[in-house]
VEXMISE-440220 format. One record per residue: z negated, x negated, y negated of N, C-alpha, C in turn; residue in three letters. Coordinates in steps of 0.05 Angstrom, whole numbers, plus 5000, padded with zeros to 4 digits. Each point is the difference from the previous one (the first is absolute). Layout:
N
ZXYZXYZXYALA/...
//
This chain:
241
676250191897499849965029501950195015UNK/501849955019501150195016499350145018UNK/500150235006499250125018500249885026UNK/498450025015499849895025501250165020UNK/501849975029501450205007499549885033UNK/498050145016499749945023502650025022UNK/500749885013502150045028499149905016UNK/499550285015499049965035500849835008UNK/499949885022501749685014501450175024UNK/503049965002500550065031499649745024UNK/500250015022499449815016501849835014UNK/500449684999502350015007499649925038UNK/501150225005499049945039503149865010UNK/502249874991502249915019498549765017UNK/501349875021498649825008501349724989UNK/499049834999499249724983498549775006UNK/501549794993498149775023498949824974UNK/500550284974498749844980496550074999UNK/498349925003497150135009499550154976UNK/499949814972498750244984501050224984UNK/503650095015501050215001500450285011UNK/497649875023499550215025497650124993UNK/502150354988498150254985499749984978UNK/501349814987499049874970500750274984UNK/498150124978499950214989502549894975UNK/502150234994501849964975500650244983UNK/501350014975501050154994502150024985UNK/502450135014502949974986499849884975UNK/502849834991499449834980501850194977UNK/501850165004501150224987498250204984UNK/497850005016497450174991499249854976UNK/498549735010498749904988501449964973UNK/502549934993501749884983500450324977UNK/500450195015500550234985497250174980UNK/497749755015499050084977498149824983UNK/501149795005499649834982501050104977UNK/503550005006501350014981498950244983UNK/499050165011498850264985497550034984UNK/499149735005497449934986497749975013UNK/500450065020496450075019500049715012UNK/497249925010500049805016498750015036UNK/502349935017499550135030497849835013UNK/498750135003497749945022501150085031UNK/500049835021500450085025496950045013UNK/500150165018498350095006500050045032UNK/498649725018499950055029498950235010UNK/500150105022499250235016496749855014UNK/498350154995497749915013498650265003UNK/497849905014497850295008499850184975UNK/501250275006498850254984498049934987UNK/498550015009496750004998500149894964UNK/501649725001499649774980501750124972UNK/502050205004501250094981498650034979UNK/498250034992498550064976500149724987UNK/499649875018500649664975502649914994UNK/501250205003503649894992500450184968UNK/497050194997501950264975499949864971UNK/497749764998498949864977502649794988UNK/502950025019501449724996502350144994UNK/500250305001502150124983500450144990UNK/502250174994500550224970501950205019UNK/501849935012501850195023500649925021UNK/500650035018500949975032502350124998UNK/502149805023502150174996501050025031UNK/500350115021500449985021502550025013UNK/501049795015502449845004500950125031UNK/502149925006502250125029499149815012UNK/501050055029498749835013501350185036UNK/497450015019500250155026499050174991UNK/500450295023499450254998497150054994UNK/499250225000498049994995498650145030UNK/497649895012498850165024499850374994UNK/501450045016499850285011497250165000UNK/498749925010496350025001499550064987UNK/500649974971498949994979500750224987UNK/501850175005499950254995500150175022UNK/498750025023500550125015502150065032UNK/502149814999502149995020499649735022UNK/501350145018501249755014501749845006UNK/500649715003502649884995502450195018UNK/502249984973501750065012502549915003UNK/501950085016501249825019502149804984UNK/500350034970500549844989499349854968UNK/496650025015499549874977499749724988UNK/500949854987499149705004497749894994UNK/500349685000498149864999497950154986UNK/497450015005496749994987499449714996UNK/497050014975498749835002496550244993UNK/498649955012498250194999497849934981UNK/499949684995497649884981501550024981UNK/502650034990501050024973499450265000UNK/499850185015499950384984497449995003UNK/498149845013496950104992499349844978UNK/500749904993500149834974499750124968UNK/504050065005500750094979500050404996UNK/499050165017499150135002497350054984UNK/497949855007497049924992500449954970UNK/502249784990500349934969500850194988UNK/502450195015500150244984498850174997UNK/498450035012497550274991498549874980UNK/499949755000497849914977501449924972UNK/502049955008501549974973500450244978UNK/500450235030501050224982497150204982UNK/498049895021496950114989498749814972UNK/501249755007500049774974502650114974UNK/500750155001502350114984501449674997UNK/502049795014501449925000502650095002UNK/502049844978503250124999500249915030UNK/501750235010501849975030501349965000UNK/502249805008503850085010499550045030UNK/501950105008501050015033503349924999UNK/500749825018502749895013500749975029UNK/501650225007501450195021497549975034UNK/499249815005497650025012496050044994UNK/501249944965497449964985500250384991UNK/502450094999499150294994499450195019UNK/500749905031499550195021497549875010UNK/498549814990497349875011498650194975UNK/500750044969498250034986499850365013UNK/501550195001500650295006498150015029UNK/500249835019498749985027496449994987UNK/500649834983496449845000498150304984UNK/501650154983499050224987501050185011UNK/500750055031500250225013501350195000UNK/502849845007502350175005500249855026UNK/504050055007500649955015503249845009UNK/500949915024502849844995501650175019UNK/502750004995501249945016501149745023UNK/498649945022500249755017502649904994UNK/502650225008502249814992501950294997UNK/501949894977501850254984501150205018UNK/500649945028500850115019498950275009UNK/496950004998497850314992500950184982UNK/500749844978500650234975502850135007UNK/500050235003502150085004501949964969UNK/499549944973502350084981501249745002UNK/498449795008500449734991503349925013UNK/502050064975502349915015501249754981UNK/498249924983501349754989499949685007UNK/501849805001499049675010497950084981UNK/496949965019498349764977498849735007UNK/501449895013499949784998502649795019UNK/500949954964502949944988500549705018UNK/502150085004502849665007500649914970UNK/499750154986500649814969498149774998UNK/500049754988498049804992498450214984UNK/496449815014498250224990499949994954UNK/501449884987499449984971501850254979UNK/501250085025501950144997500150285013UNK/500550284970499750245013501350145018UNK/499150235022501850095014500450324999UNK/497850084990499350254999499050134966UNK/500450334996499150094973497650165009UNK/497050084990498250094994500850184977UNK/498050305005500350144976497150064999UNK/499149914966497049964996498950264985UNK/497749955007499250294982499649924961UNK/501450264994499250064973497649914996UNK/499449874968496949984997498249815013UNK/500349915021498749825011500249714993UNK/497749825002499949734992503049885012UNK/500950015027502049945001502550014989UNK/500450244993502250164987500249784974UNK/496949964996501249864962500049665012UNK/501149915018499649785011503949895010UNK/500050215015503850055018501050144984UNK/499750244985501150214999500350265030UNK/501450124982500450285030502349905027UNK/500849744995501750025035501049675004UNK/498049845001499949715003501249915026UNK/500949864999502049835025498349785003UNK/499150115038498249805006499449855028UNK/499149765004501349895025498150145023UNK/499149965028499650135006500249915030UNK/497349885017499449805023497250145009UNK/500650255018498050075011500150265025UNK/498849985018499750255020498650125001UNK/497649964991498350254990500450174975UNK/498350265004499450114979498250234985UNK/500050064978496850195004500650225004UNK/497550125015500950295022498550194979UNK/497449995008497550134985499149934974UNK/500750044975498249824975498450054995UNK/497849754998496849994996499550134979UNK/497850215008499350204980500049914966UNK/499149704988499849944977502649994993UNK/502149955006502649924992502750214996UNK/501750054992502850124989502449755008UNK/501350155012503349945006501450094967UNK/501349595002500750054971502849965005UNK/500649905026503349965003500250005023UNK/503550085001500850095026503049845013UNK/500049955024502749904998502750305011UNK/502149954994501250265014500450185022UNK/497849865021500050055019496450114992UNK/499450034982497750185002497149795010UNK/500749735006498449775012498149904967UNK/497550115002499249874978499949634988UNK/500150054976500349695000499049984977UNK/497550104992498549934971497750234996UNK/497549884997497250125001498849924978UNK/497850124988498149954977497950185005UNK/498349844986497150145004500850274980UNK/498750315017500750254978497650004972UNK/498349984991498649924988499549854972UNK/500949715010500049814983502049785004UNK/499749774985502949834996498849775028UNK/498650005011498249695020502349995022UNK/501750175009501049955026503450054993UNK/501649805008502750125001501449815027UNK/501050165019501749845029502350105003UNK/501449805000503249955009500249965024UNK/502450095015500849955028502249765002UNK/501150004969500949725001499749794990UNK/502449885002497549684992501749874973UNK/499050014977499949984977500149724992UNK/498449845026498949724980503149885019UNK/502350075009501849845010502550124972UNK/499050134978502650114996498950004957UNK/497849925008498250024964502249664982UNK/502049845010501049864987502750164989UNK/501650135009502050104993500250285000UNK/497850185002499050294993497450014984UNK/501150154978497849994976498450245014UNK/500550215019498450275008497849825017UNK/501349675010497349895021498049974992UNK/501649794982498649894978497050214987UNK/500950164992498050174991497250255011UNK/501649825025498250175021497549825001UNK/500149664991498849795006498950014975UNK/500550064978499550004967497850265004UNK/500550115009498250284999497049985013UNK/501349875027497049895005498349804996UNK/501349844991499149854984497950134975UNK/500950084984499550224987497750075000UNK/500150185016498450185012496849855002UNK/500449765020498449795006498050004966UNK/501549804991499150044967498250114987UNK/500250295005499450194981497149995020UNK/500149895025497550065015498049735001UNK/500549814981499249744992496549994991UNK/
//
């Protein structure tokens, strides 16, 4: 049996005079495909009342939490600022709620570049609204190159699940304006980009949590370091069967 591999649903809000496209819950098909190919089988997973989360933990093995809009400010504390974009607020009370229970359910985690600053937020840290706060942040991150393709190098930490995943200085793409300010007390900065902008978290502890700031499932066909970012959690999932 394959491991079962939940993905949050993002929402699709453009407007549409197709009716039963209006809000229709999805989830990137890059995602979904990257881990097929990896063995797991994806479960999407609509956004509904908190409350109900507990009947979503029986239908999987990992969650993996996907990019998307920013994440509400509120939620750790701030107020919008002056350039932050789009929210959706029932997706962070959502997937917020699944992550505390997942992580109390010892489910494998991934995070992807909005799924790692939702997972760092939900276990109480904090963001930067937009790179413009951080004073080191002087690198593009978020590239004019086509997104399948790298623009930027990361240097990873020694020892870490990542490290045996990229190696120590992976070339990686890179579509985002936020970033993490404060890291949630459970977690370790496992990579960095050169501008000091973190871009890779794991649970300090144990193997359940690993988040990327980039996005892996656009680049896992022609990068074996993606690839194995998706193999790992997969993995991981597995061993929690």
């Amino acid at each position: 049996m394959r491991p079962r591999i939940a993905l949050p649903a993002d929402t699709l809000d453009e407007a549409t005079n197709i009716i039963n496209e209006r809000n229709a819950a999805f989830a990137p098909r890059p995602a979904v495909e990257a881990i097929v190919k990896t063995g797991g089988l994806p479960i999407i997973l609509p956004s509904i009342d908190p409350e109900d989360v507990a009947d979503y933990l029986s239908l999987f093995d990992g969650v993996a939490f996907l990019g998307g809009a920013d994440v509400d400010p509120t939620f750790f504390g701030e107020e919008p600022h002056v350039r932050l974009g789009k929210t959706y607020r029932k997706r962070d009370l959502f997937e917020i709620e699944l992550l505390k229970q997942a992580v109390a359910a010892n489910k494998a985690i991934l995070g992807i570049c909005r799924g790692l600053q939702l997972i760092n937020v939900g276990l109480g840290g904090t963001l930067y609204q937009d790179l413009s706060e951080d004073p080191t942040a002087q690198l593009k991150h978020s590239q004019a190159a086509m997104g399948n393709q790298p623009s930027h190098h990361i240097t990873v930490v020694p020892g870490s699940t990542l490290a045996t995943l990229t190696g120590d200085r992976p070339y990686v793409n890179s579509r985002h304006h936020q970033a993490i300010k404060a890291v949630a007390p459970s977690l370790r900065v496992t990579a960095t980009a050169d501008d000091q902008v973190i871009e890779a978290l794991e649970s300090k502890d144990s193997d359940q949590i690993l988040g990327v700031q980039w996005h892996p499932e656009n680049m896992y066909k022609h990068h074996a370091e993606s690839r194995q970012i998706f193999q790992n959690f997969v993995d991981r999932a597995a061993a929690r069967m």
